[in-house]
VMD Tcl script that draws the C-alpha trace (Angstrom):
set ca {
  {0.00 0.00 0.00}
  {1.25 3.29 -1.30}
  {1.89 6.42 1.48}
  {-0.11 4.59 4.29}
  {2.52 2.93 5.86}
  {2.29 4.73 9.53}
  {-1.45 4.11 9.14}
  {-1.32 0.57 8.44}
  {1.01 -0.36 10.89}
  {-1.40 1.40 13.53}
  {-4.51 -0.40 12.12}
  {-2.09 -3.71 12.18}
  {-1.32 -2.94 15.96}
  {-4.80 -3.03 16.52}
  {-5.75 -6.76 15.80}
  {-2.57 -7.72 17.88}
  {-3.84 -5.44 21.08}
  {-4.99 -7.00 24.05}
  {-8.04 -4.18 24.38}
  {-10.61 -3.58 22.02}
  {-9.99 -1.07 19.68}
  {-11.83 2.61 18.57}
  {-10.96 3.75 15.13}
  {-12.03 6.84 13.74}
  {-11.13 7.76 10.01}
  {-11.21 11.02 8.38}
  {-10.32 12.66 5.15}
  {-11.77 14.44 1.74}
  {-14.20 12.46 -0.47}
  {-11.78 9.88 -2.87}
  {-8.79 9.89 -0.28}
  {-9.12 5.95 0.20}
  {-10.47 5.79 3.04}
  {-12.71 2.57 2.26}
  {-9.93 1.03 0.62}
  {-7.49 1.15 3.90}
  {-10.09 -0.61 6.11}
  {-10.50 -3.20 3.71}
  {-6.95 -3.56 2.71}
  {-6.42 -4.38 6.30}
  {-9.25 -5.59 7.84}
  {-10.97 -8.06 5.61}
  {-10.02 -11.30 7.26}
  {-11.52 -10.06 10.59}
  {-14.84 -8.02 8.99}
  {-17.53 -9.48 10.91}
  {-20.41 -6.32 9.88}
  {-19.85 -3.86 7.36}
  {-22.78 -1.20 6.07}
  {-22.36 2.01 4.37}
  {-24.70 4.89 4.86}
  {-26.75 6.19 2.13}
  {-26.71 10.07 0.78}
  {-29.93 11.63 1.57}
  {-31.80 8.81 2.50}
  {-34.66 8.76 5.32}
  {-34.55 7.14 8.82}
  {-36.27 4.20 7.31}
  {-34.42 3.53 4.52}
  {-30.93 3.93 6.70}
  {-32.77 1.18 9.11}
  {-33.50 -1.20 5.87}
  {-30.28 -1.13 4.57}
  {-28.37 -1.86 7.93}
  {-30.91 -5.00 8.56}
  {-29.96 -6.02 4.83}
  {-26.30 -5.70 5.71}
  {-26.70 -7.70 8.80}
  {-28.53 -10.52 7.37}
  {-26.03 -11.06 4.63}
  {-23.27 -11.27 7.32}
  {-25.36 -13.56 9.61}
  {-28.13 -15.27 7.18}
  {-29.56 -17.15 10.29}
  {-30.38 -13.49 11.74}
  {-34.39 -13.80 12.56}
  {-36.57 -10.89 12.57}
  {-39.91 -10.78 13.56}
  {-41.97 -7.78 12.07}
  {-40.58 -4.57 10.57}
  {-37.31 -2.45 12.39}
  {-38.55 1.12 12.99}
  {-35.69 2.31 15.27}
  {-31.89 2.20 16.25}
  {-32.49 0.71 19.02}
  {-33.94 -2.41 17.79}
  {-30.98 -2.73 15.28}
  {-28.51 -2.39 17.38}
  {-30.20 -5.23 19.29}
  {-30.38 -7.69 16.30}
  {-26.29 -6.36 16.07}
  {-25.35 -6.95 19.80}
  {-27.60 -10.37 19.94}
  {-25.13 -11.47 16.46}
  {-21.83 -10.39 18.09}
  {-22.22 -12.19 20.78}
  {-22.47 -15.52 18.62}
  {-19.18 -15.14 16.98}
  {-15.64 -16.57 18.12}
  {-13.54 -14.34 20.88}
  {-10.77 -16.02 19.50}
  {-9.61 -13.30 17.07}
  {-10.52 -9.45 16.84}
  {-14.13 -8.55 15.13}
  {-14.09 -6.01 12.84}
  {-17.20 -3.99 12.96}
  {-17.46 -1.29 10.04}
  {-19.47 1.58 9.72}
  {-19.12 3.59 6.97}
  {-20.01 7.14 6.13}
  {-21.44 7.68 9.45}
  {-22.52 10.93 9.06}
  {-25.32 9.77 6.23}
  {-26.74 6.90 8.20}
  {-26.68 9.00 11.76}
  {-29.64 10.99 10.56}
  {-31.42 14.02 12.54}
  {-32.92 12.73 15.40}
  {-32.57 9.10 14.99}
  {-30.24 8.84 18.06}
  {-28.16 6.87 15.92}
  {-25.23 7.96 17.59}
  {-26.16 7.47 21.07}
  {-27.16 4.16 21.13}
  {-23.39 3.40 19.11}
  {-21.84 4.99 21.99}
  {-23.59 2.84 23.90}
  {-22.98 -0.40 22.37}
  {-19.27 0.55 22.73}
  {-19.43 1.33 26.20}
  {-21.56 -1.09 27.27}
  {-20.30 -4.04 25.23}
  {-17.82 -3.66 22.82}
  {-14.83 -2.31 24.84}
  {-15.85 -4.66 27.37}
  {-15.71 -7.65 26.05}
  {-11.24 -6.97 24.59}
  {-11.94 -8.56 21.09}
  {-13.48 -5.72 18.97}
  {-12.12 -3.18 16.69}
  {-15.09 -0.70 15.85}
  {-14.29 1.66 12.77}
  {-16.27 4.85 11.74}
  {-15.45 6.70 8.74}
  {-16.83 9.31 6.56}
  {-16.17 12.04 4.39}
  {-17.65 14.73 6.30}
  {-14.44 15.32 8.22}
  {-15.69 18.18 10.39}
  {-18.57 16.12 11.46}
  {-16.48 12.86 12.68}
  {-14.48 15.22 14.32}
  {-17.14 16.96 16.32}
  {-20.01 14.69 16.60}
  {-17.32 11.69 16.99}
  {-13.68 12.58 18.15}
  {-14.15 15.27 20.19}
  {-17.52 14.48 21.38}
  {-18.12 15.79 25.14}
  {-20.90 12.82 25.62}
  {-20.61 9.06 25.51}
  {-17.72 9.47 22.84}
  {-15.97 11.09 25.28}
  {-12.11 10.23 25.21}
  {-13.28 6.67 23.90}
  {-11.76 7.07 20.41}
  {-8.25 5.44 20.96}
  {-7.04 5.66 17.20}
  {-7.97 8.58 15.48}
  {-6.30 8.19 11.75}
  {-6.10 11.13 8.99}
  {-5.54 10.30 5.58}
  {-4.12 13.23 3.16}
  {-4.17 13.27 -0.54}
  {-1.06 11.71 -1.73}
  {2.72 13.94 -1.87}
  {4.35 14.42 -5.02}
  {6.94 11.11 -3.74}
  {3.55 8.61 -3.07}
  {2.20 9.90 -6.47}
  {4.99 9.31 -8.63}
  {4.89 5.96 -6.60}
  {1.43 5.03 -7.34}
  {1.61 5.97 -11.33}
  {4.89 3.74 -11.52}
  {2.65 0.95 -10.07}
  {0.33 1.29 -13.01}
  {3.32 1.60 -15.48}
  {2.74 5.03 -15.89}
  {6.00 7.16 -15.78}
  {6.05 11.02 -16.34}
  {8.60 13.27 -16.28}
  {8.64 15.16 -12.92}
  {7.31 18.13 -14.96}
  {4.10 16.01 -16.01}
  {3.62 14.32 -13.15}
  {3.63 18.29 -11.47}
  {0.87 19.00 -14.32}
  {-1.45 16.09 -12.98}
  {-0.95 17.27 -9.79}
  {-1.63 20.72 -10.28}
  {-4.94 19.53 -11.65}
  {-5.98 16.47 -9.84}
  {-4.44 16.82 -6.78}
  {-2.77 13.50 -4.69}
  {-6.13 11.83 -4.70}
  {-5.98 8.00 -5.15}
  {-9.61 7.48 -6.60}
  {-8.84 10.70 -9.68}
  {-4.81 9.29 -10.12}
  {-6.60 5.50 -10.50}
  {-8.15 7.11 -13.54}
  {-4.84 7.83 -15.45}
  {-3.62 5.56 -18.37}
  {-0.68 4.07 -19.87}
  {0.52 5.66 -23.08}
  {-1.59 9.13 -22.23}
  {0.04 12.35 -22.33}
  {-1.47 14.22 -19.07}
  {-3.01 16.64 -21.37}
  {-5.21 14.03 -22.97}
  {-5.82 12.50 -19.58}
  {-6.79 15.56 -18.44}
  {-9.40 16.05 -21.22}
  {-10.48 12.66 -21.33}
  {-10.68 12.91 -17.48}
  {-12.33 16.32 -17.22}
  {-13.69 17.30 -20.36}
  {-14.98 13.94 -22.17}
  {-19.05 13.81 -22.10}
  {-18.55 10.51 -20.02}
  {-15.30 11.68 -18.23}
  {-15.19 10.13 -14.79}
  {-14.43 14.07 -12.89}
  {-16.69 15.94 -15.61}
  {-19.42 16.25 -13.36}
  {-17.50 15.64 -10.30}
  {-17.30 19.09 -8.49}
  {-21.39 19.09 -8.57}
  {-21.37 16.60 -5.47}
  {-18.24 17.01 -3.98}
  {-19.54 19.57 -1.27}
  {-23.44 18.25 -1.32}
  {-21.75 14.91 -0.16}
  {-19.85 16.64 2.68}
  {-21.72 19.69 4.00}
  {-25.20 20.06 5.00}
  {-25.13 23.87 4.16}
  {-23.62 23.17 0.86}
  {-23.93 26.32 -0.49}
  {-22.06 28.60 1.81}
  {-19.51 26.23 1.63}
  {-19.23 26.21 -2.62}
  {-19.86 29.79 -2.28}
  {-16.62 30.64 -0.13}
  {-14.51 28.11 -2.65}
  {-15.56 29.89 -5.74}
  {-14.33 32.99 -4.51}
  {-11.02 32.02 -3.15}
  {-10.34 30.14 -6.40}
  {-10.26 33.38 -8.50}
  {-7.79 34.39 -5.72}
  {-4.13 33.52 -6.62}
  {-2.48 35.15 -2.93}
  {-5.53 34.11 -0.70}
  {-8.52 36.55 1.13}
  {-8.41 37.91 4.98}
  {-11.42 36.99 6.27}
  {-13.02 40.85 5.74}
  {-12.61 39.88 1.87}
  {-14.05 36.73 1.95}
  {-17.17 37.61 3.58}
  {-18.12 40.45 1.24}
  {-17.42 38.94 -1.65}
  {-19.14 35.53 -1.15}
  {-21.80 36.82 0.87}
  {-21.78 34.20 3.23}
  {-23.46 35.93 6.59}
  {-20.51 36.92 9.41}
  {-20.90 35.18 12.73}
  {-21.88 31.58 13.15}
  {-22.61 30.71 9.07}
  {-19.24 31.71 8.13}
  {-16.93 30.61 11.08}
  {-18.77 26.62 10.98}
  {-18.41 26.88 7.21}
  {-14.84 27.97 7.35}
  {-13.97 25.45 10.30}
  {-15.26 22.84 7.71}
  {-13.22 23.48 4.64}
  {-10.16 23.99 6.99}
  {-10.88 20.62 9.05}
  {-11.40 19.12 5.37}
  {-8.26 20.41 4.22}
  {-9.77 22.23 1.59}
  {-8.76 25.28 2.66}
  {-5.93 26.60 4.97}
  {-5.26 29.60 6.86}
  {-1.55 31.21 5.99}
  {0.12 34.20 8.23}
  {2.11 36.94 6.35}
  {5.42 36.48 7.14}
  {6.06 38.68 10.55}
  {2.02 37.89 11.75}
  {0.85 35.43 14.58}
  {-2.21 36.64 15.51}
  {-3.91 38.73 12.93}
  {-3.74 38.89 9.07}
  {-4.02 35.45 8.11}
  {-5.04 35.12 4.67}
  {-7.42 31.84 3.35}
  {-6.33 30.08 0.55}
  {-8.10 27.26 -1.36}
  {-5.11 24.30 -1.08}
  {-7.51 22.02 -3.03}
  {-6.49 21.44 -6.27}
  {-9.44 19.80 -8.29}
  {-11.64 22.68 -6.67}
  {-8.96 25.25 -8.04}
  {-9.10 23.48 -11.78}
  {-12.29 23.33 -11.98}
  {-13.33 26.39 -11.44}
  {-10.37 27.95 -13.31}
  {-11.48 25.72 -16.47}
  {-13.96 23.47 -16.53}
  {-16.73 25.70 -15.03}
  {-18.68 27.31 -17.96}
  {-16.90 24.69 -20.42}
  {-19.43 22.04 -19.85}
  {-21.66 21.85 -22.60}
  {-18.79 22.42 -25.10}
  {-16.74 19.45 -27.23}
  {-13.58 18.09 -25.16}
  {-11.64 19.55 -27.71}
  {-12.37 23.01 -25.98}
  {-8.98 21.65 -23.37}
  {-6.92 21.57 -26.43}
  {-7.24 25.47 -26.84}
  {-6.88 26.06 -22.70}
  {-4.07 23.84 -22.95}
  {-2.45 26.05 -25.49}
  {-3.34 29.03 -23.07}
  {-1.52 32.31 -21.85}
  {-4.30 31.96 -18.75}
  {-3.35 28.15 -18.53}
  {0.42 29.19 -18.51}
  {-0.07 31.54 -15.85}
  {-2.30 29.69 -13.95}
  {0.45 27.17 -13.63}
  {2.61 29.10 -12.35}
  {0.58 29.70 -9.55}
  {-0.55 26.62 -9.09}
  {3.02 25.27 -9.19}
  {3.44 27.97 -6.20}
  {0.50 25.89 -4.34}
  {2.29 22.82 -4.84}
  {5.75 24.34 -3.51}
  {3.86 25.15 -0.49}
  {1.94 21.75 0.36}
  {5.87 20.29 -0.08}
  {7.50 22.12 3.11}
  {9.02 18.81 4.51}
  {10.81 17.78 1.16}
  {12.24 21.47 0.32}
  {13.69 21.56 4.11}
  {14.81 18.09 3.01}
  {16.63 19.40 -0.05}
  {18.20 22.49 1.85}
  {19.79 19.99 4.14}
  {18.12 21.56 6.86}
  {15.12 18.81 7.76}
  {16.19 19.06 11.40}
  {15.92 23.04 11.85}
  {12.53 24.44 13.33}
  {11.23 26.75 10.48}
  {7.86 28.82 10.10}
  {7.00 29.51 6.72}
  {5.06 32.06 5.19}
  {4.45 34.64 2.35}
  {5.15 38.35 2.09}
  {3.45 40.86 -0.03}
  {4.45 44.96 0.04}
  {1.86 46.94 -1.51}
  {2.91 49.46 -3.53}
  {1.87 53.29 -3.45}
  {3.28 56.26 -5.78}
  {6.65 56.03 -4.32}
  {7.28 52.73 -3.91}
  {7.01 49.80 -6.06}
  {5.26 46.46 -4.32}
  {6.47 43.09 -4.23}
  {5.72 39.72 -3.80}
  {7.45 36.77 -1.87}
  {5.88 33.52 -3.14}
  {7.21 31.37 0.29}
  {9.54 32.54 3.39}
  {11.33 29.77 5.32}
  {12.17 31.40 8.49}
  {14.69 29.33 9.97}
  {15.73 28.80 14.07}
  {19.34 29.14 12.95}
  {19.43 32.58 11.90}
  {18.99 32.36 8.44}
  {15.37 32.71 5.92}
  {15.20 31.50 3.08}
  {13.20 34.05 -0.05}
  {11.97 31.40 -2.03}
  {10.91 31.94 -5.66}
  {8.56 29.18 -7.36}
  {8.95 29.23 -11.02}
  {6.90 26.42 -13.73}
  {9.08 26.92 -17.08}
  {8.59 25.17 -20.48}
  {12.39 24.58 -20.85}
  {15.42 25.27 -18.81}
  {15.26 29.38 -18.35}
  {18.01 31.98 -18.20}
  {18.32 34.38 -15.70}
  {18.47 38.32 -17.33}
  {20.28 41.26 -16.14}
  {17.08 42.60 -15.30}
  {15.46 39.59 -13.58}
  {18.65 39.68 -11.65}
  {18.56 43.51 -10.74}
  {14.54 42.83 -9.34}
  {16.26 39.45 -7.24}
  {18.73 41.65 -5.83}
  {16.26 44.83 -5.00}
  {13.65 42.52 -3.76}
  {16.32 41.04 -1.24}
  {17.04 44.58 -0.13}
  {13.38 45.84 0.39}
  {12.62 42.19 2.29}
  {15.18 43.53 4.89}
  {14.22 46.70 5.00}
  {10.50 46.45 5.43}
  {11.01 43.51 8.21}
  {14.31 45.05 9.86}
  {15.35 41.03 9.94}
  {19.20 41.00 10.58}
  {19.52 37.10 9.40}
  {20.80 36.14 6.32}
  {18.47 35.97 3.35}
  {18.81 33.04 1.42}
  {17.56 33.34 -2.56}
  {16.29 30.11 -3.04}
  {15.16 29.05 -6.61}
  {12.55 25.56 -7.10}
  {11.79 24.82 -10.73}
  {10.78 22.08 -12.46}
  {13.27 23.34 -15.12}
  {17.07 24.11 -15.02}
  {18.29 27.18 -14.61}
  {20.71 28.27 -17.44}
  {24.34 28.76 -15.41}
  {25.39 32.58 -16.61}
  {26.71 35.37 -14.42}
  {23.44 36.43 -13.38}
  {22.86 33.20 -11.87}
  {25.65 32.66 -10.09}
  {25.03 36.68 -8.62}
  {21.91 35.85 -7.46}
  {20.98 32.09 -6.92}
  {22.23 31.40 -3.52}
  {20.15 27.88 -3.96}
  {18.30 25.71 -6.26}
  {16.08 23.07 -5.80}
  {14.32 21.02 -9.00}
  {11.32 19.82 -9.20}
  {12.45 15.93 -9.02}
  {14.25 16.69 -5.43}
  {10.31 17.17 -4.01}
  {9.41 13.35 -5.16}
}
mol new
graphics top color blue
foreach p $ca { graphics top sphere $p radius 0.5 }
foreach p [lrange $ca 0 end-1] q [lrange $ca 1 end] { graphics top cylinder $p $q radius 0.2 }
display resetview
């Protein structure tokens, strides 16, 4: 299993405790959550059900009685099931027929669909677990959904009878740039660092949209046959990405199509006028969900703890889609042909190459040689006025050992030459970065491309360090 190792081994650990076992999983729609507990856990799956989008208390109750007779086909039931309670009672009276000799896996996925409003559903869960479950040393019980936020709240840090009781709370992220290049080479599939970059910048490290990619496809074409095709498996993708996760839906896609027109993120003043999401309650539990989700995340200026943080959408499919897809839906695939061939598409990847940089901390520490330093990292933007000219710092490293690191992000075409006056902006910017923050550490130019940079004299006057592209994977 691909980038899941520390996971595995603590869903491994579990069937070898002595102690019966809570796990909680969370993480975006597609992440592979399903897959894990399956991957691991099949031998020992004694009851399995999935909840169903949108459905009613009733039909919730039918499917989890269906589910249950297929795992125990001598299961009786007299009459109709009309609550939880009497579910959970046909559940408790079938564990208790089944072998202590190994652990029993009990499975309940997306929880947050089958807990409906006022079924209690969660209550009476807690309650098997505490009452019978944890009790008895040979059970693992797993929860998942995709509704992160809600697992988290409802679930995790539940102040009732989930209370402390979830012993192995696991968090699965999209892939890195390392696991994806991993998982492609698995299917035969190998880019060049700067495609693989492309896919990611459009796809993001999602298992479920990677599984998609072929052998022999350009990532252009698999991005139009992907995206754009009428029967394209992401075409129509985005349309239930947040109904799946969010019960307010809408304030949720309203926020994410504003901050993906925004290339250096929105305070929190910015965002709320321009996606009109009421202040107060609707927009701090909508913005506490994309964050938990890790759809968006909140990024201080460089110099700023407390106040200034700026929101950026880190989500990449979100970011594509809106950027090109939106509004391109009734048109012939072909349409990504002519994006592809762009000036917006160029820029946009440089940006989005920027986005990538940032979500790959870890690895450029890694590549500095300086893994083992405490660093904060950040952005800096000067705005200009009629005297002085503005300027932007795409990512600050500011390192423990007296040193930062001004990091430009750069997506090239071919290997790229550093001008005179490229060089002369380089060397102002440096100056202006120490002036404005009155640092006295060394600044660092640091250069990460997915291209070489041409050696000339400018380069060697300016480029303190490069890192390429292939160094991050």
């Amino acid at each position: 299993m691909i980038g899941r190792e520390e996971q595995t081994q603590l869903m491994v650990d579990a069937l070898k405790a002595k102690h019966s076992s809570f796990v909680a999983i969370t993480g975006r729609r597609r992440v592979g959550k399903t897959y894990i507990v399956r991957e691991v856990y099949t031998k020992n799956m004694c009851f399995s059900v999935t909840g169903i989008q949108s459905a009613n208390l009733q039909t919730q109750l039918n499917n989890f009685v269906q589910k249950l007779q297929e795992h125990n086909p001598n299961t009786t039931i007299t009459g109709k099931v009309t609550d939880w309670q009497q579910a959970f009672a046909l559940l408790k009276f079938y564990l208790k027929s089944l072998p202590k000799t190994k652990k029993q896996v009990v499975f309940i996925d997306e929880l947050p669909w089958i807990a409906t409003a006022k079924s209690k559903f969660t209550q009476l869960l807690a309650h098997l677990w505490n009452d019978y479950l944890s009790v008895e040393k040979h059970f693992i019980l797993v929860v998942c959904g995709s509704a992160t936020s809600w697992i988290t709240q409802k679930i995790i840090n539940d102040k009732g009878g989930f209370h402390n009781r979830v012993n192995l709370p696991i968090h699965l992220k999209p892939f890195t740039l390392a696991e994806t290049k991993q998982f492609l080479a698995t299917k035969n599939i190998n880019y060049t660092p700067t495609g693989i970059a492309e896919i990611y910048m459009a796809l993001g490290g999602l298992p479920y949209y990677l599984e998609q990619l072929k052998k022999g496809e350009s990532p252009a074409k698999a991005i139009e046959r992907i995206c754009f095709e009428a029967n394209g498996i992401l075409k129509n993708e985005y349309n239930n990405l947040y109904k799946a996760l969010f019960n307010y839906w809408e304030n949720h896609e309203a926020i994410v199509s504003v901050l993906a027109k925004s290339h250096n993120g929105l305070t929190r003043e910015q965002l709320i006028n321009a996606s009109k999401v009421s202040a107060g309650g609707p927009f701090t539990r909508t913005m506490n969900d994309l964050l938990l989700t890790g759809f968006v995340e909140d990024i201080f200026p460089f110099g700023k703890k407390k106040r200034g943080s700026v929101y950026r959408l880190v989500d990449e499919f979100s970011v594509f889609y809106h950027r090109f897809m939106k509004g391109n839906e009734k048109k012939d695939a072909a349409i990504w042909q002519q994006i592809a061939q762009s000036q917006s598409y160029k820029t946009w990847k440089g940006f989005a190459f920027e986005s990538l940089c940032l979500k790959h901390i870890q690895e450029i520490k890694k590549a500095l040689g300086i893994l083992g330093v405490y660093t904060e990292t950040s952005s800096f933007t000067k705005v200009g006025n009629t005297t002085t000219q503005g300027f932007q710092i795409d990512l600050v490293i500011d390192r423990k050992d007296a040193a930062i690191n001004l990091c430009e992000c750069k997506f090239y075409e071919s290997d790229f030459e550093i001008s005179k006056k490229y060089a002369q902006e380089i060397k102002q910017r440096k100056v202006a970065f120490q002036q404005e923050t009155k640092t006295k550490k060394m600044l660092i130019n640091t250069f990460i491309s997915n291209e070489e940079i041409i050696e000339n004299e400018h380069a060697h006057e300016v480029v303190d360090a490069f890192i390429h592209l292939s160094e991050l994977m």
